[in-house]
C-alpha positions as CSV (number, residue, x, y, z in Angstrom):
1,X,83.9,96.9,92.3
2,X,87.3,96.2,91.1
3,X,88.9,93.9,88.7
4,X,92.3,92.8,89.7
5,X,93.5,91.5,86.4
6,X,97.5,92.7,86.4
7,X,98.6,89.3,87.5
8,X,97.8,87.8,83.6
9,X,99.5,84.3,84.1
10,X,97.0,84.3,86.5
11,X,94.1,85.7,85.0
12,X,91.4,83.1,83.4
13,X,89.2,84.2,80.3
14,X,85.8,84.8,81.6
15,X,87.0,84.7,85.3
16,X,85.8,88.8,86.0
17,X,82.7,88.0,84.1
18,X,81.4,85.0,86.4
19,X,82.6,86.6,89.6
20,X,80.3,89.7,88.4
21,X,77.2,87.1,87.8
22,X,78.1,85.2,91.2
23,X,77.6,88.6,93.2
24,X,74.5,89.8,91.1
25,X,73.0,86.0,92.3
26,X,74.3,86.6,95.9
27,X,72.4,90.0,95.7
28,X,75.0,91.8,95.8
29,X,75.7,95.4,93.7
30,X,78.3,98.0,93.6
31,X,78.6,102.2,92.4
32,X,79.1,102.6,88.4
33,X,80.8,100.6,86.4
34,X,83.9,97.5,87.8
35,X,87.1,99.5,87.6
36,X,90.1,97.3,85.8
37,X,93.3,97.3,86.7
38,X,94.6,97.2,83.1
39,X,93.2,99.9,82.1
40,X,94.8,101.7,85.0
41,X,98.5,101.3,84.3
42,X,99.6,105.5,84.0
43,X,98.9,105.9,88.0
44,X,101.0,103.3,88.7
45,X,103.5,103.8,86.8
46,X,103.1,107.7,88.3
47,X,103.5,106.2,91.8
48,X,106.6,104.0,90.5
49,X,108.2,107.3,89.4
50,X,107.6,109.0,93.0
51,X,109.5,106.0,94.6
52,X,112.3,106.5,92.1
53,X,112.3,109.6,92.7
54,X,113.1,109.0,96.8
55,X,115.0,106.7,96.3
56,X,112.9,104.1,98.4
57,X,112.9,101.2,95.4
58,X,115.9,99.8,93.4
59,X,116.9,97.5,91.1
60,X,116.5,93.8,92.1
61,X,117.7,90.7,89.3
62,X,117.4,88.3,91.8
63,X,114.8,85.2,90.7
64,X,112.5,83.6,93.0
65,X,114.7,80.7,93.3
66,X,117.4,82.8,94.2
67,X,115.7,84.2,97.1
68,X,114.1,80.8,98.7
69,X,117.5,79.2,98.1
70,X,118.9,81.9,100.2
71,X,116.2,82.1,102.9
72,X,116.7,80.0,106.2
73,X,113.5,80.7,108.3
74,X,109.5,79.8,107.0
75,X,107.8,82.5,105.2
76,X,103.9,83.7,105.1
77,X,102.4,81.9,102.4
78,X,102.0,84.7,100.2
79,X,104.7,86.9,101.0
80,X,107.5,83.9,100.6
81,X,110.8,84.1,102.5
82,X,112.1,87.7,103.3
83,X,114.5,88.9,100.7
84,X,118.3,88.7,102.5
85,X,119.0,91.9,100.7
86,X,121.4,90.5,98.2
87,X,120.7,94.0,95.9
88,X,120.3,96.5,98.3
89,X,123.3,98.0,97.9
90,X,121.8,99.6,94.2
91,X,120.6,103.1,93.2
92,X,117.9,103.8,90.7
93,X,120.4,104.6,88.1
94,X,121.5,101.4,87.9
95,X,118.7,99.7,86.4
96,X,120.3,101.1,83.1
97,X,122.8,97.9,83.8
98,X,120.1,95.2,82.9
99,X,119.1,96.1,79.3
100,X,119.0,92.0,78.4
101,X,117.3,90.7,81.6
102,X,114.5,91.3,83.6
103,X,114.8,92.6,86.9
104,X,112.0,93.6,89.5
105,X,112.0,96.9,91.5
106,X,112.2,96.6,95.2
107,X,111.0,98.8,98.1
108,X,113.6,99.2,100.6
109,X,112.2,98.4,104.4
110,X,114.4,99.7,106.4
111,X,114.5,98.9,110.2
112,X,110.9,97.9,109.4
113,X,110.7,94.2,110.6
114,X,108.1,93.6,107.7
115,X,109.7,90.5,106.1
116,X,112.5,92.4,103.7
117,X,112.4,94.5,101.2
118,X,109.6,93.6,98.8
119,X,109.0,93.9,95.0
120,X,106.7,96.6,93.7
121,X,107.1,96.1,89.9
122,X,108.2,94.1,87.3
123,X,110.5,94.8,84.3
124,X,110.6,92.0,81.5
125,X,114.1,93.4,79.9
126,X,112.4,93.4,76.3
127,X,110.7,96.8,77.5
128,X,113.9,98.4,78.0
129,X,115.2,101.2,76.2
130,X,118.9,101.9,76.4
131,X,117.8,104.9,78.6
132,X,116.7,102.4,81.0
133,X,112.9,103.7,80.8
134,X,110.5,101.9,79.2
135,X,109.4,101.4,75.7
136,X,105.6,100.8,75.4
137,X,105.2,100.9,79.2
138,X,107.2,99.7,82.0
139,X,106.0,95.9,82.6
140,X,103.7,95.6,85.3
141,X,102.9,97.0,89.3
142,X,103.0,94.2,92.0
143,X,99.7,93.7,93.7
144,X,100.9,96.0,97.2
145,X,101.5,99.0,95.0
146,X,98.9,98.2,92.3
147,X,96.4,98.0,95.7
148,X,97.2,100.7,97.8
149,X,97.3,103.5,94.6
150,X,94.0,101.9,93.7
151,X,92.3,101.9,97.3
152,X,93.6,105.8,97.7
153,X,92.7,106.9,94.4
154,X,89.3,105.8,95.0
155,X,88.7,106.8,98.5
156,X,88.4,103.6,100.5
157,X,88.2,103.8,103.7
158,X,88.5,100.6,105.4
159,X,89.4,97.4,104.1
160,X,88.2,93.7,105.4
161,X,89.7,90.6,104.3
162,X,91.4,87.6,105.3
163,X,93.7,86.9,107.7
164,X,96.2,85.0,104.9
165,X,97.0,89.1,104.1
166,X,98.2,90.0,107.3
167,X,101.8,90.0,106.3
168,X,100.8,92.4,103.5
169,X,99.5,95.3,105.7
170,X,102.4,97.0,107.1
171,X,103.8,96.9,103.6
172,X,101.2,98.4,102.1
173,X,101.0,100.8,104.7
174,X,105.0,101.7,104.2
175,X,103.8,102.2,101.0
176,X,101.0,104.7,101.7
177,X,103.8,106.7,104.1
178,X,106.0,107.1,101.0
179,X,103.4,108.1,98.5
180,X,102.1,110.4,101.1
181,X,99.1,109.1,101.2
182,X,96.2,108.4,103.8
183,X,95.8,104.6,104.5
184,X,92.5,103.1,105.0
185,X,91.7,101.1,108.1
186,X,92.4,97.5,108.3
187,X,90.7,94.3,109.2
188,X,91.4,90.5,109.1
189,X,89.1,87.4,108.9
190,X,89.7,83.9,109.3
191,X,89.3,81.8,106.1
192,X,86.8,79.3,105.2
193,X,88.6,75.9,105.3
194,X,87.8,71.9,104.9
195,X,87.4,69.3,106.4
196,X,91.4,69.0,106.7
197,X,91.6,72.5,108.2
198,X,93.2,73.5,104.6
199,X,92.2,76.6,102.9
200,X,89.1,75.3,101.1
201,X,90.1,74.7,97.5
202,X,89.2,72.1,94.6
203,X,90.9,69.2,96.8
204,X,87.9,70.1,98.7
205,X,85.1,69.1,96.1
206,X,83.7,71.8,93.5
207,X,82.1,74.9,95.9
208,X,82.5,77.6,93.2
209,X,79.4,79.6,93.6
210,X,78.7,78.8,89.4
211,X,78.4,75.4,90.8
212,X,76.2,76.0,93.9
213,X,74.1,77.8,92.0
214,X,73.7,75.6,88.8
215,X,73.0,72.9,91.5
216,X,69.7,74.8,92.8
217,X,71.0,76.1,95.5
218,X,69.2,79.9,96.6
219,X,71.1,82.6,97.8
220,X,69.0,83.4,100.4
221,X,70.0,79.5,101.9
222,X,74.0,80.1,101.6
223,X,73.7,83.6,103.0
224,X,72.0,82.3,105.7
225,X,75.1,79.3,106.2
226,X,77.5,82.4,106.0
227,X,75.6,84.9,108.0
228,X,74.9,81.7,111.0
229,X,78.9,81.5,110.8
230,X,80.0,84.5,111.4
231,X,77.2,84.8,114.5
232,X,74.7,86.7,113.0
233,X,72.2,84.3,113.2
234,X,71.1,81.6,116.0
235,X,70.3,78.9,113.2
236,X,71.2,78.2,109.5
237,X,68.2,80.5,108.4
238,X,67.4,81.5,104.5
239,X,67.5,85.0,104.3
240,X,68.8,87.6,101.8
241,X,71.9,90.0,101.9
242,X,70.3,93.1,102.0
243,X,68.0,92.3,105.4
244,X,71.7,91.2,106.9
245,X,72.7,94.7,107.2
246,X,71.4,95.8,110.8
247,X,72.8,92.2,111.2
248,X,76.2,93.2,110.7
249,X,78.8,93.1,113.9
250,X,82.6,92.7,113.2
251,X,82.7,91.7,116.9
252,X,80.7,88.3,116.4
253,X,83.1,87.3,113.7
254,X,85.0,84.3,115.2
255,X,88.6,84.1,115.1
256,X,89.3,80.9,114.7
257,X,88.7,79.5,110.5
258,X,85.3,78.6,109.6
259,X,84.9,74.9,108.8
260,X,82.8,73.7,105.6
261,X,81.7,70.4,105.6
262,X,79.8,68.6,103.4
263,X,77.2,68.3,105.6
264,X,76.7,71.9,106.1
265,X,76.7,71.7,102.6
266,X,73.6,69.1,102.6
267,X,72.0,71.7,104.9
268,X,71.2,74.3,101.8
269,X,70.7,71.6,99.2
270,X,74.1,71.1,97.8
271,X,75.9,67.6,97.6
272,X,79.9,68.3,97.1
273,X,80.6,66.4,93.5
């Protein structure tokens, strides 16, 4: 179990805490205690150093607006438009330049077609020493480097999740090639969506799990609405996590996004608010 907190504009008080209880009520458990990202920061500032040290990142001052005002073709969702390169031309060394702005540090693609050259860290100037290193630590990792040092470190093996992340793979595998390290193997799901075919979110009615399961909803019932989606089951059965395992066949998953209505809703006892 891992916490991904490093994003903290993003992170909510209590969030890790009532995904932990959500899981515990789905039946769900995991090996020792959740690891936290936060309290991981020395590896990945190690790993930051070993791209330094290659050369493979650089110095990138360029804000987000910058880069979509300079992009001219759509972008993944999360990945936004590819970086036209407008740094590249920078060494390491140079980040001693920016001691009263923040800059990012990019990893340099290549000939890879993987969307342009992506940002691994983030360097809020006030860290800055005139050295250029950092005072107090070194701002924070980006989610593909924070990930893959995390997933190697702790021997992970293969990796499913949804298909939204495709465009991070073969970045986080040019990662694992530089840091020399063995990658996991990868799959992709479709996303649950709404009625609209969007990615299901609040627009869609409150489905948080906390909600489902302050309503009266069982576990057993939603398992069994999950577990009848992804083919593992002829109906929409009740039936708990751990009897899904000889269940479990990656080929039965559909391709195609899984659609929750409120109707399937109705069918485990849950009315959307």
């Amino acid at each position: 179990m891992r916490i991904e907190d490093i994003d903290s504009p993003r992170v909510k008080a209590g969030a890790a805490d009532e995904a932990l209880e959500d899981l515990r009520w789905l039946g769900l458990d995991w090996d020792g205690d959740p690891i936290v990202q936060t309290r991981r920061m020395p590896l990945y500032e190690q790993a930051l150093e070993e791209l330094k040290a290659q050369e493979l990142v650089y110095p990138c001052t360029c804000t987000r607006g910058d880069v979509e005002r300079a992009a001219s073709a759509p972008h993944a969702e999360h990945e936004g438009p590819a970086y036209p390169g407008t740094c590249a031309h920078r060494v390491v060394a140079d980040a001693t330049q920016f001691l009263e702005r923040p800059f990012s540090w990019r990893m340099r693609v290549g000939a890879r077609d993987i969307g342009g050259d992506f940002v691994v860290w983030k360097t809020p100037a006030e860290l800055l020493s005139p050295s250029g290193r950092g005072v107090g630590g070194e701002g924070s990792p980006a989610y593909q480097l924070a990930v893959v040092v995390d997933d190697a470190d702790l021997g992970v093996t293969e990796v499913i999740r949804g298909d939204d992340l495709i465009p991070s793979t073969p970045r986080q595998v040019l990662l694992y090639e530089a840091l020399r390290l063995q990658p996991p193997r990868f799959a992709h799901v479709p996303l649950v969506v709404g009625s609209d075919g969007r990615r299901l979110a609040k627009r869609h009615g409150d489905t948080r799990l906390s909600t489902l399961r302050q309503a009266g909803v069982q576990a057993e019932a939603l398992i069994g609405l999950l577990a009848w989606s992804c083919g593992w089951q002829p109906s929409i059965e009740p039936i708990a996590a751990r009897e899904l395992m000889p269940l479990f066949q990656m080929e039965s998953i559909s391709n195609t996004p899984f659609v929750l209505t409120p109707e399937l809703l109705k069918r485990i006892g849950f009315t959307v608010p």
